[in-house]
Each structure stands twice: as structure tokens, then as C-alpha cells.
Biopython code that builds the backbone (N, CA, C, O; Angstrom):
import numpy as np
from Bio.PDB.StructureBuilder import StructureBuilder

atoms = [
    (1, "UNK", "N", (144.667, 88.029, 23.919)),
    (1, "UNK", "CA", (145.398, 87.002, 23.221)),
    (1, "UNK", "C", (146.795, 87.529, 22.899)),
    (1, "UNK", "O", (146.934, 88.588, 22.287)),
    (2, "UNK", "N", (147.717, 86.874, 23.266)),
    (2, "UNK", "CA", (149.164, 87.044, 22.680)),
    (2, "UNK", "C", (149.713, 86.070, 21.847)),
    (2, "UNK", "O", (149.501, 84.858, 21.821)),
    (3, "UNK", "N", (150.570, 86.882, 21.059)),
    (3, "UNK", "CA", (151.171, 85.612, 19.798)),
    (3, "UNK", "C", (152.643, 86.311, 19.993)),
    (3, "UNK", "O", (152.897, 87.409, 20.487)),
    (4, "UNK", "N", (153.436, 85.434, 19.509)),
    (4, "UNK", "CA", (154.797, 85.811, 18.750)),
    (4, "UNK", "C", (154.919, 85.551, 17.662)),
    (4, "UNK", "O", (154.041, 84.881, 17.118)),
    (5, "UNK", "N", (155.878, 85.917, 17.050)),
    (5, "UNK", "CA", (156.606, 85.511, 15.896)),
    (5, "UNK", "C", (156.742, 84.165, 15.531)),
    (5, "UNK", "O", (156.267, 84.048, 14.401)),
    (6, "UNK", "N", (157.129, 83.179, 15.914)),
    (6, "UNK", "CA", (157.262, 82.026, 15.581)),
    (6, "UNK", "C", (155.880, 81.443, 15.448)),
    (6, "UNK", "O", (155.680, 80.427, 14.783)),
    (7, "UNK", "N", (154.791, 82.182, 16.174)),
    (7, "UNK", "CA", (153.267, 81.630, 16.298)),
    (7, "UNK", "C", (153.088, 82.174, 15.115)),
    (7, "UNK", "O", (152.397, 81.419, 14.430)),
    (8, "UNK", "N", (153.361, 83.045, 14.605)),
    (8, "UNK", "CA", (152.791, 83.888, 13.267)),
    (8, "UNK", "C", (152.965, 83.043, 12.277)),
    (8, "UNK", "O", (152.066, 82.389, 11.749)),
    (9, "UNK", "N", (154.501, 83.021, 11.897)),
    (9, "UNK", "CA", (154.581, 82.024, 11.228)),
    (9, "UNK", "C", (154.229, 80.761, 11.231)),
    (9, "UNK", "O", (154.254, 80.346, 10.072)),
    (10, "UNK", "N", (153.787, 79.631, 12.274)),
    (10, "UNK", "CA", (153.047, 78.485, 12.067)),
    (10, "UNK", "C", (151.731, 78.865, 11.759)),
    (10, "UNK", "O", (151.080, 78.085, 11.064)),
    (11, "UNK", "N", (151.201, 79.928, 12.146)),
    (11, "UNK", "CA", (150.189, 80.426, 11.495)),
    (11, "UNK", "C", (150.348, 80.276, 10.036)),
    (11, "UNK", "O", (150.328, 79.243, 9.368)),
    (12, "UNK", "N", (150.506, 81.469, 9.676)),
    (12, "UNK", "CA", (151.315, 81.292, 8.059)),
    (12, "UNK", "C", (150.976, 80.125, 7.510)),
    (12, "UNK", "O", (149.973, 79.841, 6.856)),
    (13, "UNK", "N", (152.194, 79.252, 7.930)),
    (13, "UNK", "CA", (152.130, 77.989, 7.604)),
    (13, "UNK", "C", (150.937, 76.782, 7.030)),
    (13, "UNK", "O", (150.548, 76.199, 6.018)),
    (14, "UNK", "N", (150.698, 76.923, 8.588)),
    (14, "UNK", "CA", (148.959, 76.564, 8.364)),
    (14, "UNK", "C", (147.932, 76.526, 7.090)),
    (14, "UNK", "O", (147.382, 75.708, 6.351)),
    (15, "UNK", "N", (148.025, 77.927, 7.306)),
    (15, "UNK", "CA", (147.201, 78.748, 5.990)),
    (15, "UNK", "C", (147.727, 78.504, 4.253)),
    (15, "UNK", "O", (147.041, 78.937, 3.327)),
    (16, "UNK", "N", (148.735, 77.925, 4.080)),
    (16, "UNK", "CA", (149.315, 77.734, 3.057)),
    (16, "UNK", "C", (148.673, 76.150, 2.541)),
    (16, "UNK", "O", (148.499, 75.720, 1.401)),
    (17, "UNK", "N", (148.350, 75.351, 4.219)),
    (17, "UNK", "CA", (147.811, 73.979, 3.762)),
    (17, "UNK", "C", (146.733, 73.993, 2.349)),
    (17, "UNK", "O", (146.368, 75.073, 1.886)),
    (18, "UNK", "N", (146.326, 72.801, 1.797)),
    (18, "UNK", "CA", (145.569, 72.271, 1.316)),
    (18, "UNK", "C", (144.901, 71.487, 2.086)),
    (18, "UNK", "O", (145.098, 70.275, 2.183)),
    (19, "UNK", "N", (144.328, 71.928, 2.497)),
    (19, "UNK", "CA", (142.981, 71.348, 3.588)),
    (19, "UNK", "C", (141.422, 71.433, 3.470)),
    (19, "UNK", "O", (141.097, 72.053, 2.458)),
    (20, "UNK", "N", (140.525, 71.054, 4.103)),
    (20, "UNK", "CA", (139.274, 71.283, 4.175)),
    (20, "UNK", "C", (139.245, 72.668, 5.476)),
    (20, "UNK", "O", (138.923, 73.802, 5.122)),
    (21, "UNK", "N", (139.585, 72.394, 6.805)),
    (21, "UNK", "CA", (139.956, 73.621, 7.403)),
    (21, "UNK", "C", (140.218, 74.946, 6.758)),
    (21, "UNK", "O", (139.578, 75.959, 7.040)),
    (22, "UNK", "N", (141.114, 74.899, 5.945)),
    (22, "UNK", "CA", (141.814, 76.159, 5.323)),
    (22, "UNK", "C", (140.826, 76.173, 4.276)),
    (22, "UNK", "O", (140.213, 77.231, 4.415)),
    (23, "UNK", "N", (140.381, 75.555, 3.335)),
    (23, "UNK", "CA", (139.322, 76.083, 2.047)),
    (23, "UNK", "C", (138.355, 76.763, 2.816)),
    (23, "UNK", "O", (138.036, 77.927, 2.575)),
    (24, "UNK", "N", (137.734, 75.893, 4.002)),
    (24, "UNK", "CA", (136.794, 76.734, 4.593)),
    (24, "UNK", "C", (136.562, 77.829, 5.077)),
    (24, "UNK", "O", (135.492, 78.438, 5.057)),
    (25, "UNK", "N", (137.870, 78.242, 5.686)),
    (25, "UNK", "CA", (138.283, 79.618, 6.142)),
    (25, "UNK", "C", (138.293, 80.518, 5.256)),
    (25, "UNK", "O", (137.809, 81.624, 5.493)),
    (26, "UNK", "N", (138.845, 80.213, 4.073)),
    (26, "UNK", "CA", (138.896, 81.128, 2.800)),
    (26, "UNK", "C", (137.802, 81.154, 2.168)),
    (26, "UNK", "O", (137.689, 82.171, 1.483)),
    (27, "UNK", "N", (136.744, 80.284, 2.105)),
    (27, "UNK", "CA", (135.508, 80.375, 1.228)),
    (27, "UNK", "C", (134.993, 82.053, 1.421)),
    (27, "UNK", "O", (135.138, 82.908, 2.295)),
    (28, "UNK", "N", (134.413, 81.988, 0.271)),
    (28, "UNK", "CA", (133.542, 83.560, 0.049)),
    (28, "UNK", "C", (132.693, 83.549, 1.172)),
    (28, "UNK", "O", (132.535, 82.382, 1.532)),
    (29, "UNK", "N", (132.026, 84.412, 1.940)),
    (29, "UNK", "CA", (130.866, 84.698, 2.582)),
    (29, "UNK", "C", (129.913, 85.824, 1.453)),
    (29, "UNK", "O", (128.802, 85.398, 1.136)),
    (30, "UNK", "N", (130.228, 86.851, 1.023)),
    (30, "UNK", "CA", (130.029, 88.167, 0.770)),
    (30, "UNK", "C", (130.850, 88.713, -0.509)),
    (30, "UNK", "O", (131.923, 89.313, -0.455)),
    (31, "UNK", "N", (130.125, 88.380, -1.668)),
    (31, "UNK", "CA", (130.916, 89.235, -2.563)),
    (31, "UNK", "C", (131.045, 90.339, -2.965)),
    (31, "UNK", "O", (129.971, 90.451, -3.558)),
    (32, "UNK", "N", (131.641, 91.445, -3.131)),
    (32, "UNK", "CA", (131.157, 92.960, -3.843)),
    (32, "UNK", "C", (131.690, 92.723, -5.240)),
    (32, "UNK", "O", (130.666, 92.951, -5.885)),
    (33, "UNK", "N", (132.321, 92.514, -5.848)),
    (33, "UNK", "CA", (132.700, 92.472, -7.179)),
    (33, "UNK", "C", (133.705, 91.466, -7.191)),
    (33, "UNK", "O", (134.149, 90.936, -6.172)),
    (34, "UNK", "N", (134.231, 91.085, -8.918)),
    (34, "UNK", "CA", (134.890, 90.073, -9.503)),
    (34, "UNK", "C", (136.369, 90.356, -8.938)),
    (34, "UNK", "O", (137.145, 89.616, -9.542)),
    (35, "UNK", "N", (136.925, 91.017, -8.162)),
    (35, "UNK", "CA", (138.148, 91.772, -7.473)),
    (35, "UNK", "C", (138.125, 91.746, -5.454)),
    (35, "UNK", "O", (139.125, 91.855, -4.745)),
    (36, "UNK", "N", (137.220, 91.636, -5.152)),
    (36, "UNK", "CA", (136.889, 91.627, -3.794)),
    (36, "UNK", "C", (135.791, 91.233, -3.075)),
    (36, "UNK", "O", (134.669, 91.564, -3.460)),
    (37, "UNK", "N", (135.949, 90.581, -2.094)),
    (37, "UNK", "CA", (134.907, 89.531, -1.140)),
    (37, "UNK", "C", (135.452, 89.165, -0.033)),
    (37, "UNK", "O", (136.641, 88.867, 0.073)),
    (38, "UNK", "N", (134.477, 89.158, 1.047)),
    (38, "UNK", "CA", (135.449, 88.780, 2.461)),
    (38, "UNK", "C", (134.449, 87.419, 2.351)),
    (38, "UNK", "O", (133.482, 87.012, 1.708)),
    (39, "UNK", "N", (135.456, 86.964, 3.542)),
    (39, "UNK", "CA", (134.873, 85.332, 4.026)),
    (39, "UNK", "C", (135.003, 85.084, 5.571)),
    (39, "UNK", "O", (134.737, 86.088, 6.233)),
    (40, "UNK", "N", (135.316, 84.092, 6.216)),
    (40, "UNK", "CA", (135.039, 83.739, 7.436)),
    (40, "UNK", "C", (135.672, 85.147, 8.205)),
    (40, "UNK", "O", (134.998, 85.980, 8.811)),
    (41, "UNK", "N", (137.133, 85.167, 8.008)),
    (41, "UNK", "CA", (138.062, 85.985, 8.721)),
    (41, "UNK", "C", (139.173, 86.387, 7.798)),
    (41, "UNK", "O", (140.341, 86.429, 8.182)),
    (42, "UNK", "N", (138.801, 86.681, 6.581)),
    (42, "UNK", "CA", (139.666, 87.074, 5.527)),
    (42, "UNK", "C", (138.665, 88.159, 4.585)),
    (42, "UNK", "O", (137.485, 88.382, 4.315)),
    (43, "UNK", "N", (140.175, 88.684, 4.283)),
    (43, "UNK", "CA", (139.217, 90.045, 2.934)),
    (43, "UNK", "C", (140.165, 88.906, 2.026)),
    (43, "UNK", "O", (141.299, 88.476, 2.236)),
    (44, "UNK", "N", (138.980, 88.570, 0.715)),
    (44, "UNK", "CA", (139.922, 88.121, -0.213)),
    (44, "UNK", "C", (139.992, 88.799, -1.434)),
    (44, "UNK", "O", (139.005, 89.176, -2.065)),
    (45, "UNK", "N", (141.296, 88.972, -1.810)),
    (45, "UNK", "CA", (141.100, 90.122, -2.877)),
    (45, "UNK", "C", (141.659, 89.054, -4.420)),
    (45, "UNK", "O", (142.842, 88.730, -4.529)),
    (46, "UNK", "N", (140.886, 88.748, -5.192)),
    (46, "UNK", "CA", (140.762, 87.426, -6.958)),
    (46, "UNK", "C", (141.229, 88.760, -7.936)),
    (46, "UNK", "O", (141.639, 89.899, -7.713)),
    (47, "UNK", "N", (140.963, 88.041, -8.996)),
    (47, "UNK", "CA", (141.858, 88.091, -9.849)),
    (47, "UNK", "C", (142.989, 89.194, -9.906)),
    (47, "UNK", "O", (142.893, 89.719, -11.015)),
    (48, "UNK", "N", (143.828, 89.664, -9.320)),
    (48, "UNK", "CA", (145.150, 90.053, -9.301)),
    (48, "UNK", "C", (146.234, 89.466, -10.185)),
    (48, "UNK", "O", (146.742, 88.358, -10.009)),
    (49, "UNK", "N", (146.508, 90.239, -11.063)),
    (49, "UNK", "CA", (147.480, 89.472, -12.310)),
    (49, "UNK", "C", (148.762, 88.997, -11.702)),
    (49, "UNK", "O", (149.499, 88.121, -12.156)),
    (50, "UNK", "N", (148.881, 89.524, -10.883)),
    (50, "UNK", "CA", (150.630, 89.142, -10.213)),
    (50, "UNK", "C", (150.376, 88.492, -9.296)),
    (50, "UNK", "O", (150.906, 87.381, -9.268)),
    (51, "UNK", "N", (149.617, 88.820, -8.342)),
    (51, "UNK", "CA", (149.560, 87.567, -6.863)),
    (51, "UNK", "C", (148.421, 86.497, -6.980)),
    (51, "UNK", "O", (148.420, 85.524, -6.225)),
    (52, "UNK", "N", (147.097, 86.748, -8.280)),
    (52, "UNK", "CA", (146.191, 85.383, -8.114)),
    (52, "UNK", "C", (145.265, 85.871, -7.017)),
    (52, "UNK", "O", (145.004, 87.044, -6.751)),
    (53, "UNK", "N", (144.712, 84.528, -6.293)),
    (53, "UNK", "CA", (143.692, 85.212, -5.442)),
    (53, "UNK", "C", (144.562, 85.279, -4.037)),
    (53, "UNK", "O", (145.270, 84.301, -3.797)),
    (54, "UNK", "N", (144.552, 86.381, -3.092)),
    (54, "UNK", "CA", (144.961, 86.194, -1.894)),
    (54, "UNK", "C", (144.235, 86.821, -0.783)),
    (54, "UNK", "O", (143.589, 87.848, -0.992)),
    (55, "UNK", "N", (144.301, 86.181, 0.608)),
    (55, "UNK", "CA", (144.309, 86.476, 1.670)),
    (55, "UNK", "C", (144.382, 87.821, 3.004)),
    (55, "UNK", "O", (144.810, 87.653, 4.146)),
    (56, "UNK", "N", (144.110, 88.458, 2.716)),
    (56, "UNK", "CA", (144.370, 89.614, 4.167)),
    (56, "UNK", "C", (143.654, 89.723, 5.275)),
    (56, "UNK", "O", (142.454, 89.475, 5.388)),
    (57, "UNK", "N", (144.293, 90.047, 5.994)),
    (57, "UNK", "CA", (143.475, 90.662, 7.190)),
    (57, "UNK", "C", (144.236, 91.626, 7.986)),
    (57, "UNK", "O", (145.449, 91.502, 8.152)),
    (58, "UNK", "N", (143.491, 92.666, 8.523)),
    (58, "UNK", "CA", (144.335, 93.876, 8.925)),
    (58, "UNK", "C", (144.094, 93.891, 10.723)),
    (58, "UNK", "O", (143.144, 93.389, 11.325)),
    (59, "UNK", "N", (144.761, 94.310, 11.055)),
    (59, "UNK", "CA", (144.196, 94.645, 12.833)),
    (59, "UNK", "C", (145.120, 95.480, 13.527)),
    (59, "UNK", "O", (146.200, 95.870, 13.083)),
    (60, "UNK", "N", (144.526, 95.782, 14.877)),
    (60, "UNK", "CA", (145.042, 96.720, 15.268)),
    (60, "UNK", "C", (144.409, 97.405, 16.394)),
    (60, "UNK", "O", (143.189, 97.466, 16.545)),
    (61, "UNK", "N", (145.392, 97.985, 17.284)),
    (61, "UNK", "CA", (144.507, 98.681, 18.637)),
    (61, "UNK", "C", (145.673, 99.716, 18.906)),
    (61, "UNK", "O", (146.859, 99.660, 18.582)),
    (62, "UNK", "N", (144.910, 100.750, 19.653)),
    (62, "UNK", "CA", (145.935, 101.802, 19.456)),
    (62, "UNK", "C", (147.288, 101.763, 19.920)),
    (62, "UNK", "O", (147.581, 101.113, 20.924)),
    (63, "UNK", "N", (148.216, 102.475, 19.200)),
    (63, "UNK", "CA", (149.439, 102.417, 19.154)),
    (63, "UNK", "C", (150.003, 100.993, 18.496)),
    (63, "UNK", "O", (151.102, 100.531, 18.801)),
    (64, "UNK", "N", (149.176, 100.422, 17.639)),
    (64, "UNK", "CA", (150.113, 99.365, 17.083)),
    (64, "UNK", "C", (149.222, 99.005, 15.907)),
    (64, "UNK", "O", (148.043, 99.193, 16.207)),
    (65, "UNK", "N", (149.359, 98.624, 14.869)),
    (65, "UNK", "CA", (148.673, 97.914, 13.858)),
    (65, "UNK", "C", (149.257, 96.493, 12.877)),
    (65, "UNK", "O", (150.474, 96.315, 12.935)),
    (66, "UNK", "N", (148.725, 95.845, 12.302)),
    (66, "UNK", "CA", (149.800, 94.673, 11.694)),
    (66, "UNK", "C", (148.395, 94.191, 10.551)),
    (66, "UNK", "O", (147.174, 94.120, 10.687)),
    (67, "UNK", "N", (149.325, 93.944, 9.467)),
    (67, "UNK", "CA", (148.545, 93.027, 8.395)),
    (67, "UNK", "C", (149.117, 91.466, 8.353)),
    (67, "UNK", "O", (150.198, 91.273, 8.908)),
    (68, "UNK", "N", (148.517, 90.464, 7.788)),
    (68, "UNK", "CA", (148.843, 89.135, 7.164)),
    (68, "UNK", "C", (148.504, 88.955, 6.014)),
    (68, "UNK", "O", (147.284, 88.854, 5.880)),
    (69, "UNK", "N", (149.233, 88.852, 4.896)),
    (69, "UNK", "CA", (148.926, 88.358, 3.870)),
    (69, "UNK", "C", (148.959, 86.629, 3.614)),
    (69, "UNK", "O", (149.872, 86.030, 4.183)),
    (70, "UNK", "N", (148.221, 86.016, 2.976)),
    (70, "UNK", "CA", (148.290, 84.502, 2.571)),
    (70, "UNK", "C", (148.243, 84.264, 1.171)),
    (70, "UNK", "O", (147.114, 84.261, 0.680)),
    (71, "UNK", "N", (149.562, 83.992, 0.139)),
    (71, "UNK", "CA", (149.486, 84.460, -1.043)),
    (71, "UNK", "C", (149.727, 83.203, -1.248)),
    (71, "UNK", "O", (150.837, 82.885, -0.819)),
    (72, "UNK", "N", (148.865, 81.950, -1.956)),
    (72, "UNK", "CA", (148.806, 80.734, -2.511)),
    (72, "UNK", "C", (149.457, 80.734, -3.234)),
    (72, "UNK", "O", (150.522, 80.152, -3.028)),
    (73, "UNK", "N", (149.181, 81.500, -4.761)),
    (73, "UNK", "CA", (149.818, 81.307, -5.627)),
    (73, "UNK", "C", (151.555, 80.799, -5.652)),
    (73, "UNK", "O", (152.095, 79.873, -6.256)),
    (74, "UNK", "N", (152.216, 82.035, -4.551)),
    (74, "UNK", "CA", (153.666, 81.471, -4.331)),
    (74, "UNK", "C", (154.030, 80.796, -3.165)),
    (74, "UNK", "O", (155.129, 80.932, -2.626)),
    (75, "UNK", "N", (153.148, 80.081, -2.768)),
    (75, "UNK", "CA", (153.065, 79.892, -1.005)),
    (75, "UNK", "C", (153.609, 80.296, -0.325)),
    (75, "UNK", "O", (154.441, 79.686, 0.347)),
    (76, "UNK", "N", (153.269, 81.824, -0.219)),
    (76, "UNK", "CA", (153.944, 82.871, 0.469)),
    (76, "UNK", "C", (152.780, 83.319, 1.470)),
    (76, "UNK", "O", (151.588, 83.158, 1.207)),
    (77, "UNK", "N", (153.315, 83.968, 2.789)),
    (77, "UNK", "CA", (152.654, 84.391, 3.429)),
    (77, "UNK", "C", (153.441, 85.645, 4.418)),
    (77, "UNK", "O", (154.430, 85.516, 5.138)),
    (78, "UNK", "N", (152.852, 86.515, 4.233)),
    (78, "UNK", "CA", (153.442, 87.956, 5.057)),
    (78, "UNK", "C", (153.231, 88.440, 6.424)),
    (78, "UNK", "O", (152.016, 88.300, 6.559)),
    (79, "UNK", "N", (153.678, 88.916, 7.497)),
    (79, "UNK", "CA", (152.848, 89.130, 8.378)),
    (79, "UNK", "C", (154.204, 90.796, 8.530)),
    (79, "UNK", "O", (155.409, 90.934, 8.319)),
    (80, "UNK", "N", (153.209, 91.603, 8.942)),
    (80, "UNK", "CA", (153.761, 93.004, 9.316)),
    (80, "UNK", "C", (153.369, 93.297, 10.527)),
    (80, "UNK", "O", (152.282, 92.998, 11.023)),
    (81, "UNK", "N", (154.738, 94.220, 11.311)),
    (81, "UNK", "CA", (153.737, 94.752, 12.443)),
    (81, "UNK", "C", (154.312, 96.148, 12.904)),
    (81, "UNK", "O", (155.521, 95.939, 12.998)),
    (82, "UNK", "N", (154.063, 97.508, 13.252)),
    (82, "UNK", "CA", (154.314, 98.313, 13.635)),
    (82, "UNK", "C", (153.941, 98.627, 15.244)),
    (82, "UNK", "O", (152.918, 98.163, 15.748)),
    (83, "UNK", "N", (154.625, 99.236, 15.788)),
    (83, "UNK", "CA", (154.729, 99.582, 17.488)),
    (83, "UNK", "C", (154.040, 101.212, 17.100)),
    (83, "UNK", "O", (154.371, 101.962, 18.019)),
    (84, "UNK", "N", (153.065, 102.092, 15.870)),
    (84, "UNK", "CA", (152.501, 103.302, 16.058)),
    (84, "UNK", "C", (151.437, 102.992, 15.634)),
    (84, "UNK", "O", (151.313, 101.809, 15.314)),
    (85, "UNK", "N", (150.145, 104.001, 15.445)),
    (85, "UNK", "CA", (149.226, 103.790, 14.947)),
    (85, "UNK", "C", (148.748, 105.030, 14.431)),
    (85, "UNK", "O", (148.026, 105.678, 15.187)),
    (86, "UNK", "N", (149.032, 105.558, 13.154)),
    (86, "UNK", "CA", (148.268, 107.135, 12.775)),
    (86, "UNK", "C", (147.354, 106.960, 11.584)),
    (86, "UNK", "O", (147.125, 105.852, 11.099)),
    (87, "UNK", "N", (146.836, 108.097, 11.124)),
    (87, "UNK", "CA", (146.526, 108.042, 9.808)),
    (87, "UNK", "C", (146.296, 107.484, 8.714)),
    (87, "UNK", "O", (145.345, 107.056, 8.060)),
    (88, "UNK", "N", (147.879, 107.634, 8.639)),
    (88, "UNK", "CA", (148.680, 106.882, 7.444)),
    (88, "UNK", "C", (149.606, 105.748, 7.337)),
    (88, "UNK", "O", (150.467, 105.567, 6.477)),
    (89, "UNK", "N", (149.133, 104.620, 8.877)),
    (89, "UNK", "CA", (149.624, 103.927, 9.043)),
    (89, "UNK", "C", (149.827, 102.927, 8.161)),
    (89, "UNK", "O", (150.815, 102.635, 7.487)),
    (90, "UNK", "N", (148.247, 102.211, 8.304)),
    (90, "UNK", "CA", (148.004, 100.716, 7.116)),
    (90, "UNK", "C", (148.367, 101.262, 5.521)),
    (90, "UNK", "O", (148.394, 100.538, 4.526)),
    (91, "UNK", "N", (148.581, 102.427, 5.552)),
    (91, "UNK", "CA", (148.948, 102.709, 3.886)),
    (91, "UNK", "C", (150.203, 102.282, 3.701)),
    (91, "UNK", "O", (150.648, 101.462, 2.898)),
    (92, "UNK", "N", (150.763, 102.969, 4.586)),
    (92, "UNK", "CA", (152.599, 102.688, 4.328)),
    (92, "UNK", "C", (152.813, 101.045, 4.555)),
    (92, "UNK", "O", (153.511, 100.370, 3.798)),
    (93, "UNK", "N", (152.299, 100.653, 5.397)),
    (93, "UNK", "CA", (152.235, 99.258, 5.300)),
    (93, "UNK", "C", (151.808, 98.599, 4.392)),
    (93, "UNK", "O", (152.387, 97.537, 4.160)),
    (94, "UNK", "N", (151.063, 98.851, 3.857)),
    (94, "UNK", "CA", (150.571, 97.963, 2.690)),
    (94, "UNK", "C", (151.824, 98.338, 1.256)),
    (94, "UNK", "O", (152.314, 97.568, 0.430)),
    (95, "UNK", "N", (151.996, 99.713, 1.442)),
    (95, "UNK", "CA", (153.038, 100.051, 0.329)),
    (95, "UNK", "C", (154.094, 99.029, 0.604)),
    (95, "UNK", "O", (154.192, 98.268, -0.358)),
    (96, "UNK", "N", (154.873, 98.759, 1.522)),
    (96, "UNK", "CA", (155.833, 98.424, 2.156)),
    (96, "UNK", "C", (155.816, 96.695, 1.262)),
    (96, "UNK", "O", (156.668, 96.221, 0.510)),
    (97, "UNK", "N", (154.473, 96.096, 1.742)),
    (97, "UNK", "CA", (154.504, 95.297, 1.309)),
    (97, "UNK", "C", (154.470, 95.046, -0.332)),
    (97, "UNK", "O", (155.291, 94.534, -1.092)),
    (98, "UNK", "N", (153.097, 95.659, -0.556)),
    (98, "UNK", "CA", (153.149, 95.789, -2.127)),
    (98, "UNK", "C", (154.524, 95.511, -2.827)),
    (98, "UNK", "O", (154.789, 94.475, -3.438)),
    (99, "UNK", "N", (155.362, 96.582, -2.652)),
    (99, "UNK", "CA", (156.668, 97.001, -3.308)),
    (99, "UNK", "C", (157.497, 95.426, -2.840)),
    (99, "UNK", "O", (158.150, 94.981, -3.784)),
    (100, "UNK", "N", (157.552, 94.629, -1.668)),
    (100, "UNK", "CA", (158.312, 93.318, -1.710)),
    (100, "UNK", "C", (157.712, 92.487, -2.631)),
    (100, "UNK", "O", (158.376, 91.731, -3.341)),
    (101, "UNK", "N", (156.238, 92.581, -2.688)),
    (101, "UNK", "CA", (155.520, 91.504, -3.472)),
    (101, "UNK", "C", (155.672, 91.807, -5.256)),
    (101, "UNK", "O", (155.570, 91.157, -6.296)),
    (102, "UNK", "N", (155.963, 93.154, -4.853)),
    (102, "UNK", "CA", (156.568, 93.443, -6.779)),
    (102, "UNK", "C", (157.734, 92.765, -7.068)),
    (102, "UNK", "O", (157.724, 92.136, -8.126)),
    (103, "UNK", "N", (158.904, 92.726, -6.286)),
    (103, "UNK", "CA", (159.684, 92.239, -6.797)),
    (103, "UNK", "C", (159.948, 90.423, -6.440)),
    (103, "UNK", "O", (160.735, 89.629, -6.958)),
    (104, "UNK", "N", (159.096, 90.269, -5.532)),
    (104, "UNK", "CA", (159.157, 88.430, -5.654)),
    (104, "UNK", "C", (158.255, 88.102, -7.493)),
    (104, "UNK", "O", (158.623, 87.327, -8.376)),
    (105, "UNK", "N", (157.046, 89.042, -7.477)),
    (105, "UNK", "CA", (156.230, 88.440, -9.094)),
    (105, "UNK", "C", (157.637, 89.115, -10.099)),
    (105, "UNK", "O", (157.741, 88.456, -11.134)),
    (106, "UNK", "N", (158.115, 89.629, -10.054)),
    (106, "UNK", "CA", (158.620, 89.819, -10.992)),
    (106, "UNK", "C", (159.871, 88.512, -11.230)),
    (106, "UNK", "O", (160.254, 88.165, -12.347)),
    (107, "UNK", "N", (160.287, 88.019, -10.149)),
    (107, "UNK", "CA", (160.995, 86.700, -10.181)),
    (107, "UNK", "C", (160.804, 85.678, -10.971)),
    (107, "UNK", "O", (161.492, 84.665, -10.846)),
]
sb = StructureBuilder()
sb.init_structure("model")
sb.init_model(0)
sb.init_chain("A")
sb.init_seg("    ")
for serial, (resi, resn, name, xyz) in enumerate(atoms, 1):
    if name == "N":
        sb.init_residue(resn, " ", resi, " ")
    sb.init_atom(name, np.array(xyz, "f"), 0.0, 1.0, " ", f" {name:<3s}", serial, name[0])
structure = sb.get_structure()
């Protein structure tokens, strides 16, 4: 499967709906605690004081990795992608993001 950028974002998009499609996608499957639960094709990570409940999913094959975030609360949605794949890849990525999403809640 190939996507671009502009697919990402109508993706995105999508996912921001108020729909029956999109609730469904997001519904719980599997809870582990009051903080984390995956569902169809999402890790959803609730009560978060700054972002509310949101959306991820991570992927990746070697030499490349990328996250999506789907953040309702601000109908925001993230998509990352790197051309390496090590270690300490999805960390820095997630930092990367974290640290933008600090300063949009702090807005």
C-alpha cells in the first residue's frame, strides 16, 4: 500500500468526523486501565489532562517508521514520518511530538 501526504491528511481529516464510521473505529475493544485501551486500529490513550482522549497508531518497516495522532479534543491530527529506523526511533518521535502538543494545550 502507498499513501502520500495529501492522502494522510484526508485521512486525518476523516478521523476528525463525527460519524458512526469513525465512533466505530475508535470504540474500545480491550481495556488495561482508566489511561489506556486499544480498539479496532487505534491505541487509545483517556483521560490526559491536556489532550482528553486521543488516537495513535505507530508503524513501521525497516528503515522507516511514522506515528498518527487523532486529537478530538482540538481537532487536531498529526502524522510523522522518518526515512531511519533504530532503537530510539519512536521515542524521539513521540518527544518531537509531545513537545508541539505542549505548546498548542498551552494556547
Amino acid at each position: 500500500m502507498k499513501s502520500i501526504i495529501p492522502d494522510m491528511v484526508k485521512y486525518i481529516k476523516f478521523q476528525l468526523k463525527n460519524n458512526e464510521i469513525v465512533a466505530e473505529s475508535h470504540k474500545t475493544i480491550v481495556k488495561f486501565d482508566n489511561e489506556f485501551s486499544i480498539g479496532y486500529f487505534w491505541n487509545i490513550a483517556t483521560d490526559d489532562k491536556k489532550l482528553g482522549t486521543f488516537y495513535i497508531h505507530h508503524g513501521g518497516v525497516p528503515r522507516s517508521q511514522c506515528y498518527i495522532y487523532i486529537v478530538p479534543k482540538y481537532d487536531l491530527g498529526a502524522f510523522i514520518i522518518t526515512n531511519q529506523s533504530g532503537t530510539d526511533t519512536a521515542k524521539v518521535m513521540e518527544d518531537a511530538l509531545n513537545e508541539i502538543f505542549e505548546k498548542i494545550t498551552i494556547l
